[in-house]
C-alpha positions as CSV (number, residue, x, y, z in Angstrom):
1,X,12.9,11.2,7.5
2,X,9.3,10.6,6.7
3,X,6.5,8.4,9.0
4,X,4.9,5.7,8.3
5,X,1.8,7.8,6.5
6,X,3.9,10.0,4.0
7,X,2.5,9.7,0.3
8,X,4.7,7.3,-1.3
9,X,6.6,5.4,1.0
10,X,3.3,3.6,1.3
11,X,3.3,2.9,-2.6
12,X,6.5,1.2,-2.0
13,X,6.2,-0.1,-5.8
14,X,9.0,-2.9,-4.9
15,X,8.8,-6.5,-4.6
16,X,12.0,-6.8,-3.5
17,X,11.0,-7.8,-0.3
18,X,7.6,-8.8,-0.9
19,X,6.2,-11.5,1.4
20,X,4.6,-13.5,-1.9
21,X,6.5,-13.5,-5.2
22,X,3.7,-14.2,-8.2
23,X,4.4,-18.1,-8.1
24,X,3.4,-18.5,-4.2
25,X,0.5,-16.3,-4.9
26,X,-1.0,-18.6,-7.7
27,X,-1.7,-21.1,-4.6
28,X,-3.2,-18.5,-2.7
29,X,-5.3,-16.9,-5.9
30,X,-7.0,-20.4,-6.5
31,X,-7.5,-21.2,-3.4
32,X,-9.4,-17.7,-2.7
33,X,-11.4,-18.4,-6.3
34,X,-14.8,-18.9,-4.8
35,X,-14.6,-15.9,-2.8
36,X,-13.6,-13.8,-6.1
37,X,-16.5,-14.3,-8.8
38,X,-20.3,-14.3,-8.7
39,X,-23.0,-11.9,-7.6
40,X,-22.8,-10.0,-4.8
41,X,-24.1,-7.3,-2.5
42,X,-20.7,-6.9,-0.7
43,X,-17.5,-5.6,-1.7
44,X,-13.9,-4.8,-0.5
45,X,-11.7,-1.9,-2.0
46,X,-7.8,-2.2,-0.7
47,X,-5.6,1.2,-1.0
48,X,-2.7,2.8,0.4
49,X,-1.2,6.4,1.0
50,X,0.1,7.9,-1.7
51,X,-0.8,11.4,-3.8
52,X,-3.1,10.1,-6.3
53,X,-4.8,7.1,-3.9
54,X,-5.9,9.7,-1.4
55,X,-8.8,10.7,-3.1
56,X,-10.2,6.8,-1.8
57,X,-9.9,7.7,1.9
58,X,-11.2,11.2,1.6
59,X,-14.0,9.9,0.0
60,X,-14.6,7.1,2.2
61,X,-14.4,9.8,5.2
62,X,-16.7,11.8,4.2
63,X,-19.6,9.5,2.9
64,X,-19.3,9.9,-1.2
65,X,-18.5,5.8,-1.2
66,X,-21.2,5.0,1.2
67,X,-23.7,7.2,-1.6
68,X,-22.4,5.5,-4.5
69,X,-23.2,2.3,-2.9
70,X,-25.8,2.8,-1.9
71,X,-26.8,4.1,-5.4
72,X,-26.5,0.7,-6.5
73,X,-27.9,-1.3,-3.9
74,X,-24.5,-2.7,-2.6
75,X,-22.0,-2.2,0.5
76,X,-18.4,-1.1,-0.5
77,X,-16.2,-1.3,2.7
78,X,-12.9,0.7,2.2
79,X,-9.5,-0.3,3.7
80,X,-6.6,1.4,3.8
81,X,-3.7,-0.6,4.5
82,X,0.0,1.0,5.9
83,X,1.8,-2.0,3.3
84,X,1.2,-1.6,-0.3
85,X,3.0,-5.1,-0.9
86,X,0.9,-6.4,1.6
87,X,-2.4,-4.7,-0.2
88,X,-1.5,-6.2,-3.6
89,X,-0.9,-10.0,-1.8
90,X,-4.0,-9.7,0.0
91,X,-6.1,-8.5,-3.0
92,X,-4.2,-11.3,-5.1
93,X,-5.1,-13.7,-2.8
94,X,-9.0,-13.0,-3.2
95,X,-9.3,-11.2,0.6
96,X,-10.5,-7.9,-1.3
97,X,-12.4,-7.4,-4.6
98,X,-10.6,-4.4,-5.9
99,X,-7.0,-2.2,-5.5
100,X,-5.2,0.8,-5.7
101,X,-1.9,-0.7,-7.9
102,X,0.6,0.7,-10.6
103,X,0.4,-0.8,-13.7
104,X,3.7,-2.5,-13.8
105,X,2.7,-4.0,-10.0
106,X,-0.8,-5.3,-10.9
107,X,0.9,-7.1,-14.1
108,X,4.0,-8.8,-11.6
109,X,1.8,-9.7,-9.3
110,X,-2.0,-10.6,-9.2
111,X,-2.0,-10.9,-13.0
112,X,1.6,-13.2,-13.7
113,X,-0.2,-14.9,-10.4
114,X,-2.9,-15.7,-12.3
115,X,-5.6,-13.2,-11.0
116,X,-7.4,-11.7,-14.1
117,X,-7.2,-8.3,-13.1
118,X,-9.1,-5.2,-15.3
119,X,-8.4,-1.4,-14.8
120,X,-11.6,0.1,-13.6
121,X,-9.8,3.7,-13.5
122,X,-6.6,5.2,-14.7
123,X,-6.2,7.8,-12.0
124,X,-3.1,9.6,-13.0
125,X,0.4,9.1,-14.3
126,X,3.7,10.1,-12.6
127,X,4.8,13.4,-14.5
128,X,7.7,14.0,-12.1
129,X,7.3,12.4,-9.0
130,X,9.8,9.8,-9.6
131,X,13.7,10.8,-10.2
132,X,17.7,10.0,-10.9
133,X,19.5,11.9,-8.4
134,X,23.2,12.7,-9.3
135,X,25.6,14.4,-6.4
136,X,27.5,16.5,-7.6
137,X,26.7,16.4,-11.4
138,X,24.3,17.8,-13.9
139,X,24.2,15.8,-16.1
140,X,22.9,11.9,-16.9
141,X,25.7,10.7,-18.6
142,X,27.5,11.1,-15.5
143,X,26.0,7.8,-13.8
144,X,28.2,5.6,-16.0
145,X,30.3,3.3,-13.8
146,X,28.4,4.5,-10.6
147,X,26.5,2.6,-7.9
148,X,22.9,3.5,-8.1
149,X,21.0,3.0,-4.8
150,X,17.0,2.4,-5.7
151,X,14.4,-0.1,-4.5
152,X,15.4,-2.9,-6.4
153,X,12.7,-4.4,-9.4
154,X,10.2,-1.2,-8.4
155,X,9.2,1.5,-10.8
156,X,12.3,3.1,-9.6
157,X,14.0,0.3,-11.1
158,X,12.3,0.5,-14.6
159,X,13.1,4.7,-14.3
160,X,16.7,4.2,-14.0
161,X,16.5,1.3,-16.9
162,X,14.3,4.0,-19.2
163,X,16.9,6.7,-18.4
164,X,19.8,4.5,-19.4
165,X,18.2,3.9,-22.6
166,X,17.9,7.4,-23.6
167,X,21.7,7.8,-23.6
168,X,22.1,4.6,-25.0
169,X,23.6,2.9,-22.5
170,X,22.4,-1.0,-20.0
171,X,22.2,-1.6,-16.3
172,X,25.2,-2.9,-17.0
173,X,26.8,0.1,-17.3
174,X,26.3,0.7,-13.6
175,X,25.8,-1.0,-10.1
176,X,22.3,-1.2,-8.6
177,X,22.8,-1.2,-4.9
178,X,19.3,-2.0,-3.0
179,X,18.0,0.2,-0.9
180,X,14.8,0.8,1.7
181,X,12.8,3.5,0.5
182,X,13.3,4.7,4.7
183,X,16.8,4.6,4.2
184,X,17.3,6.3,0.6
185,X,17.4,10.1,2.2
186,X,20.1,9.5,4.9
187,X,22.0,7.4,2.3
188,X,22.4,10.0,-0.1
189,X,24.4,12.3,2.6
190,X,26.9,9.4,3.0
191,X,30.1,10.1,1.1
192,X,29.8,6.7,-0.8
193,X,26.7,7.4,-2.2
194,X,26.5,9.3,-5.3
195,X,23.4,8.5,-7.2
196,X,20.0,7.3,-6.2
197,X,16.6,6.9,-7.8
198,X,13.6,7.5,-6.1
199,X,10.2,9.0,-5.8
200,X,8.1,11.6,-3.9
201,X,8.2,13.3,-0.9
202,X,11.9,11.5,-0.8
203,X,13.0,13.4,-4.1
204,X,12.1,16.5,-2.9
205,X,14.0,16.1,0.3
206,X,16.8,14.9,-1.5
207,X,16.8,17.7,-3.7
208,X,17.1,20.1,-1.2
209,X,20.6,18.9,-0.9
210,X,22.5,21.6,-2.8
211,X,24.6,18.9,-4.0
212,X,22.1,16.9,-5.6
213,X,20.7,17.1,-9.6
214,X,17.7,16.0,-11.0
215,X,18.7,14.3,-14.3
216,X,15.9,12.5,-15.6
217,X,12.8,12.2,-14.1
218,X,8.8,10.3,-14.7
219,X,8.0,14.2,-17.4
220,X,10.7,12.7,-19.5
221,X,8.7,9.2,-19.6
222,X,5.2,10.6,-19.5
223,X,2.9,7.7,-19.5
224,X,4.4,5.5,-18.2
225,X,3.7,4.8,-14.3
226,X,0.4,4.8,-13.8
227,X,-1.6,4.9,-10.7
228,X,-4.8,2.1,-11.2
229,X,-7.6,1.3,-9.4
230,X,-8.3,-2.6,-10.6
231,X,-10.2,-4.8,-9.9
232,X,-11.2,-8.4,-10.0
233,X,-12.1,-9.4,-13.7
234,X,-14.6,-12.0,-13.0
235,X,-16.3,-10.0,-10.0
236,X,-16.7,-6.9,-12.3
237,X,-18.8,-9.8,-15.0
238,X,-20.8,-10.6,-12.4
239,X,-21.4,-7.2,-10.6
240,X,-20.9,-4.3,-13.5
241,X,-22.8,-2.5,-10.8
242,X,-19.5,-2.1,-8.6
243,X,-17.6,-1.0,-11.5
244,X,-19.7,1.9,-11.8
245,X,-19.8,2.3,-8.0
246,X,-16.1,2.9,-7.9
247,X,-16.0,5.5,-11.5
248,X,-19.0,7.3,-9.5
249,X,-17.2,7.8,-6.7
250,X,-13.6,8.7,-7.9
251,X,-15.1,11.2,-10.5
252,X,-17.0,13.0,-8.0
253,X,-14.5,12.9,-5.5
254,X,-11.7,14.6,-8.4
255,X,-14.2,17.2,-9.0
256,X,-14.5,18.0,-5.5
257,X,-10.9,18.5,-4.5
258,X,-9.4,19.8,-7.9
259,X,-12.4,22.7,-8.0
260,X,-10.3,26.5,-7.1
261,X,-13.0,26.7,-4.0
262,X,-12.6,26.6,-0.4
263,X,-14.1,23.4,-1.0
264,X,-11.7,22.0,-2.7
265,X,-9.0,23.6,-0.8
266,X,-10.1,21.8,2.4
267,X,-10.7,18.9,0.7
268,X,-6.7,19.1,-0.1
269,X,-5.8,20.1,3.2
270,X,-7.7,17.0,4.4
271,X,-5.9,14.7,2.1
272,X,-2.7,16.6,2.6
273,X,-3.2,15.7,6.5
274,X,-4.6,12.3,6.3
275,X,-1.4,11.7,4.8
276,X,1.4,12.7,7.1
277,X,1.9,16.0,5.4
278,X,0.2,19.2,4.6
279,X,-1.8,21.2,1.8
280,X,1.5,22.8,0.6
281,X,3.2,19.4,0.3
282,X,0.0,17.5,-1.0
283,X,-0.1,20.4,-3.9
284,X,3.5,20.2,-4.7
285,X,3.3,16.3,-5.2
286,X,0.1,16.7,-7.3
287,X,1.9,19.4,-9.5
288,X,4.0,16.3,-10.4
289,X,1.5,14.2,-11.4
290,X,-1.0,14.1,-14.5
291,X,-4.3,13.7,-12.7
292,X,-6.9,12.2,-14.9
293,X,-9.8,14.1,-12.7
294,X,-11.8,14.3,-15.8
295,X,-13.4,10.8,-17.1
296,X,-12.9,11.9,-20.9
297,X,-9.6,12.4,-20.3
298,X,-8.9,8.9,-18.7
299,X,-10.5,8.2,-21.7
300,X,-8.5,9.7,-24.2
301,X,-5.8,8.5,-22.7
302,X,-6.9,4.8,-22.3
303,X,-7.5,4.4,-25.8
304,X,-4.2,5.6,-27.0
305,X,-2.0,4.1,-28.5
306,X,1.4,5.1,-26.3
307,X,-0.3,2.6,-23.0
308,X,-0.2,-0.5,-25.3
309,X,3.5,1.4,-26.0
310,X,4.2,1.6,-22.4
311,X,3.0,-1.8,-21.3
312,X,5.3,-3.8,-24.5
313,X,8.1,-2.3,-22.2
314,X,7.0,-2.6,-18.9
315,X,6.3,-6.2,-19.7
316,X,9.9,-6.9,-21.3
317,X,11.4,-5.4,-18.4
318,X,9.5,-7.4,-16.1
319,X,10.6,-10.5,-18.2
320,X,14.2,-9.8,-18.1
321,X,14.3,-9.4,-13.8
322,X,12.1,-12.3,-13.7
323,X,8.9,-11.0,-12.4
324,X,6.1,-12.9,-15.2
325,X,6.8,-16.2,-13.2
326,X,9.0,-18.9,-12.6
327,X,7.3,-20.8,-16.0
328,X,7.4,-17.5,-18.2
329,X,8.8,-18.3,-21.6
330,X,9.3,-14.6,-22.7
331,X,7.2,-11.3,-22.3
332,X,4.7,-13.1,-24.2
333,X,3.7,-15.4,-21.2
334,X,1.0,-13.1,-20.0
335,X,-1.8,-11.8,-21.9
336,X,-2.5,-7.9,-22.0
337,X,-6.0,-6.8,-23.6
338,X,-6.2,-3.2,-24.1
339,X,-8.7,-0.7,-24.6
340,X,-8.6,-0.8,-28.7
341,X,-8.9,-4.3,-28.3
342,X,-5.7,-5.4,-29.2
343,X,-3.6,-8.0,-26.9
344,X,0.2,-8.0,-26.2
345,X,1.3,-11.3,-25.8
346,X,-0.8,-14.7,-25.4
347,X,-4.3,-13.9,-26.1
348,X,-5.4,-17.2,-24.4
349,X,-4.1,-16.7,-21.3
350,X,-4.9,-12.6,-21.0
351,X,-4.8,-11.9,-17.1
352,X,-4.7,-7.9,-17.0
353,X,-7.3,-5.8,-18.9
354,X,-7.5,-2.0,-20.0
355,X,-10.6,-1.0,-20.3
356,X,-12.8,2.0,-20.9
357,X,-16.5,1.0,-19.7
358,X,-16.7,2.5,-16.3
359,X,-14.9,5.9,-17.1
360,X,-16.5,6.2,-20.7
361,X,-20.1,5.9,-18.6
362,X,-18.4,9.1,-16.5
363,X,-17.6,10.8,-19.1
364,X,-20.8,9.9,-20.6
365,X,-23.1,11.4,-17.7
366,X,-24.4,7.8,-17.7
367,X,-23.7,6.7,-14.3
């Protein structure tokens, strides 16, 4: 079993249990408005513990925010926080200015609550880190008529529901049994469980298991859980400054650790121990994820077609467990602007934003 601090049983990505669903936090959202827009010298960044979010700490640590900031005449204080539920509700509810977030959280939450939220950075994608488990068979087909035990409406979720798809079958077709993220490693050696979906370091420990199969994992659906660092729309209008703040200081950082030097090495190692683990494990989690350490490459992707792709489906999904809102009349309910500035859904009420200013000013050398 893994502590508190291992990578990704801090990005929980579940709101299952989450203390604010996205109507409660529409209450708290307005009533934090004030706090949330106009110019400032001061900001808040939220994160929490998971491969691609380390790079925030480390950098934090060891002074490349404080430069940054300073850079740009402001303060940027850096939290991490042990809850990512907790992170997202507190940066929904205006307490912090910016988040680490997947894209299919920041739409449920701050933005179906109401908070128009903008990708700053697209810091990776899950390329593997995120799994089906079968025991005792090899192939996906296999789960028909089995109980599946996953973090209920979490990316883990919207894996198994992109799997079933790709042999044609529904959730229907099976029973989703949910389960703690803590519990999902012993559960899998109980003899009633036979099928689990789940993400790093828990798949790898699963997967040890000589009984257990990796059937279809985040490589087969590349693209489509990303790893964000948003932040407030209306605080980015009034401060641009902080936008370019926070590319400054993830760029640099990405250069840093993912350079073949000792430098880079310890700057691994340190994540890699900041996190509950090592260098070995933090490497073998990044080998699983597309790390967009280069701005033109966040770029590239960003203005692609396949994330306005990826967002029609995370939305729909969202739509059918629920998670737009009590008052959401279909997928439509909540606008999406993207990067080629099309919008999915209802372009007067757009509440989450992709964007490429701040990384195309990276990639540009014009920070």
């Amino acid at each position: 079993m893994h502590t508190a601090f291992s990578f990704s049983a801090q990005r929980l990505k579940s709101f299952a249990a989450r203390a604010l669903g996205a109507a409660a936090v529409v209450g708290l959202a307005l009533a934090a408005q004030p706090a949330a827009a106009a110019p400032k010298k001061e900001f808040k960044v939220a994160w929490s513990i998971y491969v691609g979010w380390m790079p925030w700490g480390y950098a934090n640590d060891t002074g490349i925010v404080k430069k940054w900031a300073d850079k740009y005449g402001i303060k940027i204080e850096v939290v991490q926080f042990n809850d990512y539920v907790e992170s997202i509700n507190q940066y929904t509810a205006g307490a912090f200015d910016a988040l680490t977030v997947t894209n299919m959280d920041a739409l449920s939450v701050p933005a179906a609550g109401g908070v128009d939220t903008t990708a700053v950075i697209v810091g990776d994608f899950s390329n593997g880190n995120d799994a089906v488990i079968l025991k005792g068979k090899k192939e996906l087909i296999a789960i028909k008529g089995q109980k599946v035990n996953l973090v209920e409406f979490s990316v883990s979720h919207y894996l198994l529901a992109r799997a079933l798809e790709s042999i044609k079958l529904k959730e229907r077709d099976v029973k989703v049994v949910n389960t703690s993220d803590a519990d999902m490693v012993a559960a899998f050696k109980t003899k009633d469980v036979t099928s689990v979906v789940t993400w790093n370091p828990l798949v790898s420990e699963i997967l040890a298991d000589k009984t257990a199969h990796n059937v279809f994992d985040s490589s087969k659906i590349p693209g489509e859980i990303m790893d964000l660092m948003v932040a407030n729309s209306d605080t980015l209008k009034d401060n641009p400054d902080f936008g370019k703040a926070l590319a400054g200081i993830w760029y640099e950082t990405t250069a840093l650790f993912t350079a073949d030097t000792e430098a880079g090495k310890a700057a691994r190692a340190a994540m890699g121990k900041a996190s509950g683990s090592d260098l070995a494990g933090f490497d073998s989690q990044l080998a699983a994820t597309k790390l967009f350490a280069k701005a033109s490459d966040a770029v590239e992707f960003v203005r692609s077609p396949a994330v306005g792709t990826t967002m029609d489906r995370v939305r729909s999904f969202l739509f059918e467990k629920n998670l737009l809102g009590s008052n959401a009349k279909s997928a439509d309910a909540v606008g999406i602007a993207l990067a080629d500035g099309k919008v999915l859904g209802d372009a007067k009420n757009v509440k989450f934003r992709f964007v490429d200013t701040w990384m195309a000013l990276a990639a540009d050398g014009k920070l």
